[in-house]
C-alpha positions in Angstrom: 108.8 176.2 135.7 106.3 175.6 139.0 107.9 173.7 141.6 105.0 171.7 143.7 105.7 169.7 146.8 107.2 166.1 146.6 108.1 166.5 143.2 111.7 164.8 142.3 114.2 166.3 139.6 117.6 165.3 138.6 120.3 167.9 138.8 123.2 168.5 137.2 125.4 171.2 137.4 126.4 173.2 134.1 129.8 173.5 132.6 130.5 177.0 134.1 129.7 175.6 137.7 131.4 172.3 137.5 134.3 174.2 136.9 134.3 176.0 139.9 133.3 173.7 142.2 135.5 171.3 143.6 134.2 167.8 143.6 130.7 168.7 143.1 129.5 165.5 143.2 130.9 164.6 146.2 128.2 163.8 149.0 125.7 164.7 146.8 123.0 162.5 144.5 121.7 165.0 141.9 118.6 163.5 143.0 116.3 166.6 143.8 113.0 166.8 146.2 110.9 170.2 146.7 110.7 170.5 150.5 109.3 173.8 152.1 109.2 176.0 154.8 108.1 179.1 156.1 110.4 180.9 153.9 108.7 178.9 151.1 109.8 176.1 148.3 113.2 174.9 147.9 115.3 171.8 146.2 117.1 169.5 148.7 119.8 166.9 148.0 118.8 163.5 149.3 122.4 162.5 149.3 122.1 163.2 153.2 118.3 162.9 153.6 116.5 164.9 155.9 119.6 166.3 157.3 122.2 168.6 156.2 122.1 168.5 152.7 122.5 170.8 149.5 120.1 173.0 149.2 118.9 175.1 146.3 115.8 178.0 145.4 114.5 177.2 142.3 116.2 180.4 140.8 120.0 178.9 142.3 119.0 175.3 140.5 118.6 177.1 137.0 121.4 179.1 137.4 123.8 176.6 138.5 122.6 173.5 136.5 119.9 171.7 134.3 116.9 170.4 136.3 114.4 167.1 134.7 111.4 166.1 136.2 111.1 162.7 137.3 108.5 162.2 139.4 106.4 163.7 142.6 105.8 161.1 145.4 102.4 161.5 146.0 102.1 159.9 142.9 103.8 157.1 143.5 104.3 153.9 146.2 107.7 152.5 147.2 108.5 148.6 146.5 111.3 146.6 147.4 113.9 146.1 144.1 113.1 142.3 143.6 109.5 143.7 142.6 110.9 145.9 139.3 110.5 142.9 137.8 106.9 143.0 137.4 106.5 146.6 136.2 106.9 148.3 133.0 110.3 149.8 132.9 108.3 153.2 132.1 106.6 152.8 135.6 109.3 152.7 137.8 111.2 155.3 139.2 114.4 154.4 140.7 115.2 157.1 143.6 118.1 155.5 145.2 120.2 157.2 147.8 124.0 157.9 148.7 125.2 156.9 144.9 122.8 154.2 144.8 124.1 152.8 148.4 120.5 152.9 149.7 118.4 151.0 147.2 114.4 153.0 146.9 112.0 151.9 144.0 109.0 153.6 143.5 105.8 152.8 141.5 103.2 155.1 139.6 100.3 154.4 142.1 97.9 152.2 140.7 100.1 150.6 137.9 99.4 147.3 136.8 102.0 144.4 136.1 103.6 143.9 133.0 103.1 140.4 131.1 105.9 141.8 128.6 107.9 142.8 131.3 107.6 139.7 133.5 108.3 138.0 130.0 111.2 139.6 129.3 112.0 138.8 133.0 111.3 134.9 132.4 113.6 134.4 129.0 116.3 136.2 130.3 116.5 133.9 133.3 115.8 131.0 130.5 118.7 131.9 128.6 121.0 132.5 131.7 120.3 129.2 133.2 120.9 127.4 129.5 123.9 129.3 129.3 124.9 127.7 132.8 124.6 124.6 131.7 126.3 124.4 128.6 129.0 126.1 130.7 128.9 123.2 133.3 128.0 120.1 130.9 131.4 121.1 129.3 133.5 121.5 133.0 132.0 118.2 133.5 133.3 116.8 130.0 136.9 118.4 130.6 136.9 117.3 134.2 135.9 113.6 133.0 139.1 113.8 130.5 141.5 114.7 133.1 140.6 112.2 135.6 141.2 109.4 132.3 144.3 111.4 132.0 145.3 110.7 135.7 143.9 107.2 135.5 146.2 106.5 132.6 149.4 107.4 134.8 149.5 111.1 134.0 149.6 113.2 137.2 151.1 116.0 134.9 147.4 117.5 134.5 145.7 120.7 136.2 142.6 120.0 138.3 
């Protein structure tokens, strides 16, 4: 394994580490990105983001945990969330921040949208708002019986 600038991995620690580490994921993502410096490459946490964060050599990460290649961000451009919508599931990259508290989506560069996505997209909200209004055209239909009800003298009646 080559690490190269900018690329992103997912970490997670082994068995025999999580064991001997207390709370490992505490303040820390398993979100991955190869930094470097004049002592050379390294994998940093972006739990903290460009501060003081976990920090691992490529030899610590393989020791200590399983690495997967996601992605390297020169190869891809950031969009806001409401935009996954238009892209193939495949071609978004979700490298979100703090256990997800800082929301970052990221595109393959160049990607096109995705009629079968955006479809997808579309019935969903179809069947969502059909489902809403079943579920009101019936709270309208009990609501309509319990005001007869109360018309007819029975105050007896939740509203």
């Amino acid at each position: 394994m080559e690490l190269k600038l900018n690329d992103v991995y997912r970490f997670c620690y082994n068995k025999i580490w999580i064991e001997k580490i207390f709370m490992p994921d505490h303040c820390f993502d398993g979100q991955l990105i190869v930094r470097g410096d004049e002592n050379g490459l390294y994998l940093r946490d972006t739990y903290w983001g460009s501060g003081e964060g976990k920090s691992f050599t490529l030899e610590e990460a393989l020791e200590k945990g399983i690495l997967t290649f996601v992605c390297n961000l020169d190869d891809v451009e950031e969009i806001k969330e409401y935009d996954t919508q238009y892209y193939a599931d495949g071609d978004i990259f979700d490298l979100s921040n703090q256990h997800h508290c800082y929301r970052k989506f990221y595109i393959k560069k160049g990607v096109n949208r995705s009629s079968e996505k955006m479809k997808a997209v579309l019935n969903e909200k179809i069947t969502k708002s059909k489902h809403e209004i079943e579920w009101e055209t019936f709270q309208i239909k009990r609501n309509e019986e319990k005001l007869q009800e109360l018309e007819n003298g029975n105050i007896d009646i939740y509203i």
